[in-house]
N, C-alpha and C positions, 0 to 999 in steps of 0.2 A: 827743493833742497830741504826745507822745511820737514815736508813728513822725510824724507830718506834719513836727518838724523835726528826723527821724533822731537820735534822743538814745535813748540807753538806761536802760528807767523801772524803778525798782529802789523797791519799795514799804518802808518804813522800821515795823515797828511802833512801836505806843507804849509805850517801858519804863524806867523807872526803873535805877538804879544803884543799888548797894547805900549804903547809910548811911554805911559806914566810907569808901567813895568820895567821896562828895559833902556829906559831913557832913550835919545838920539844918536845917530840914525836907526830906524825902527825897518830896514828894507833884510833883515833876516832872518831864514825860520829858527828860532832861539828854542822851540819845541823840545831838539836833544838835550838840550841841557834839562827841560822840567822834566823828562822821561829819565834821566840819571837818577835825577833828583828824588824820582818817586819809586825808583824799584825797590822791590819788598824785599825785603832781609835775606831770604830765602830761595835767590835764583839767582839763576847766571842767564846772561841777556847776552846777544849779540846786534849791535844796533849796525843797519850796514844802508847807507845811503841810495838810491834809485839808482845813481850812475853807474851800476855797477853787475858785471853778468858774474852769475856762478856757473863754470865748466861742469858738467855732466858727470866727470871723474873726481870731483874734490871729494876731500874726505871728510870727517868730523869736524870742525872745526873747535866744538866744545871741549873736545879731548885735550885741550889744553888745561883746562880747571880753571879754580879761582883767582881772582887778582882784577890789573888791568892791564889788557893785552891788547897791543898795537901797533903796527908797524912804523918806523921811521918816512916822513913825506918827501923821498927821494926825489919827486918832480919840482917840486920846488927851489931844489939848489940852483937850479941853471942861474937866476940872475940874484947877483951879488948885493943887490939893495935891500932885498928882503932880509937879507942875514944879520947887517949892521943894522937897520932897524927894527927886526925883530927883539937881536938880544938887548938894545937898547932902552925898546919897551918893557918888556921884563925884568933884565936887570940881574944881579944878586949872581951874575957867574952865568948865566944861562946863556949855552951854543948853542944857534942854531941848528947845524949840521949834528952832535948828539940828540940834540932833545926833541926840537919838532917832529910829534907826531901826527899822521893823517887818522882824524877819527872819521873818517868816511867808513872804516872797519873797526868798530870798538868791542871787547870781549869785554863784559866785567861780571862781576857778580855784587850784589846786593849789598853784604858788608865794605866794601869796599866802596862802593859809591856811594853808599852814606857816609862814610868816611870825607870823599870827594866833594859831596856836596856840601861837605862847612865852609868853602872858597868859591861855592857858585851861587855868588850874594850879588843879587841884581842893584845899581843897577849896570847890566851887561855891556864889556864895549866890545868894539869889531877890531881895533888894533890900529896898528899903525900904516896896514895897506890893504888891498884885499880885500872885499866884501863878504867874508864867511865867519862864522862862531867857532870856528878851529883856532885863531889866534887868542879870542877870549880861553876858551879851555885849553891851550898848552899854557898858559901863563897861569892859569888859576892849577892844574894839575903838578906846575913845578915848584908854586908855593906851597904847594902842599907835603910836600916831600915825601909822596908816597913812591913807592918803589915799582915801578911801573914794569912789567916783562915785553922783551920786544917780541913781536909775530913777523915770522920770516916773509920776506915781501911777496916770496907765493903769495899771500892772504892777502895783497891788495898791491897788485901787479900796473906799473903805471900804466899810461899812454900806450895800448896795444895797438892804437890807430896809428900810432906814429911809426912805430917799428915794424907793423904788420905782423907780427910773431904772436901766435895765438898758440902755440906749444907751449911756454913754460906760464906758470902758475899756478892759482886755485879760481880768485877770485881778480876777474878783469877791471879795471877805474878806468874808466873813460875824462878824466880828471882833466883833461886841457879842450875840452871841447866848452864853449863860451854857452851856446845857445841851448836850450833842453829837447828842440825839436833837432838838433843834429846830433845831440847823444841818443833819442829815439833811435835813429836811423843805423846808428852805429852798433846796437844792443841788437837793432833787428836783424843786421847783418852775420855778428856772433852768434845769435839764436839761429839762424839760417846754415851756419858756416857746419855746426854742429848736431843739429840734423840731419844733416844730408850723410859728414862721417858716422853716423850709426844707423 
């Protein structure tokens, strides 16, 4: 996907920061946030997490331009405890259901995430459920009060496992799969699924 819309693909391990960095519990890779943190003024990034297949047919996804572009984390609505705890940890008017975004697909560009990163002041928490850096940066993102543009959930299509439906979207989240050797499997499947149709 990469060379098809001429971007340069720069593979990110997963690694934790040290403890006195990010304070406790130190069990997440907080890496996307130093990678915000440090993009040069002058480019537009697409940060897009491992869980995740691009279809053969997507299209630019850059042609969207500058800003921060993200899709709302539709999978996460099913249970109602995250909501009343989310917005409660936040705070200041924040809905869940508007504002939670999934950066598993984050579009931005440089001025913008410098911008961003005056509210990704360590040291980082994980929130109020959930083991992931998505709660830290939607809470740090809506203090921010930047004006974030939503990306149509083509760009980050939940649970294809669930519903079997590999027809509509761009980019697939295998996002409720627990374990990383069962999103392997499930990525191999798509890459299989989609070979064989061409």
């Amino acid at each position: 996907y990469a060379a098809k819309v001429d971007a340069k693909l720069v593979i990110q391990p997963t690694a934790a920061l040290s403890p006195d960095v990010v304070g406790m519990p130190n069990n997440l890779p907080w890496n996307k946030i130093e990678q915000i943190k440090s993009l040069p003024m002058d480019q537009l990034a697409l940060f897009i997490d491992a869980d995740i297949f691009i279809k053969p047919d997507a299209p630019d996804i850059f042609d969207h331009g500058p800003g921060l572009w993200a899709a709302l984390d539709v999978a996460m609505f099913v249970d109602p405890p995250y909501v009343s705890q989310m917005n409660e940890w936040v705070g200041d008017g924040f809905d869940y259901t508007q504002h939670y975004l999934n950066f598993g697909v984050l579009l931005i560009d440089g001025q913008t995430a410098t911008e961003f990163a005056k509210f990704l002041v360590p040291p980082y928490e994980q929130g109020p459920f959930y083991s992931i850096d998505q709660n830290y940066l939607n809470r740090a993102l809506y203090q921010s009060k930047i004006q974030w543009k939503l990306l149509d959930q083509a760009w980050n299509t939940p649970n294809p496992i669930l519903t079997k439906d590999l027809s509509t979207g761009y980019f697939l989240h295998t996002n409720l799969v627990a374990e990383a050797q069962a999103k392997d499997v499930w990525l191999r499947k798509f890459r299989n699924h989609f070979s064989a149709a061409s």
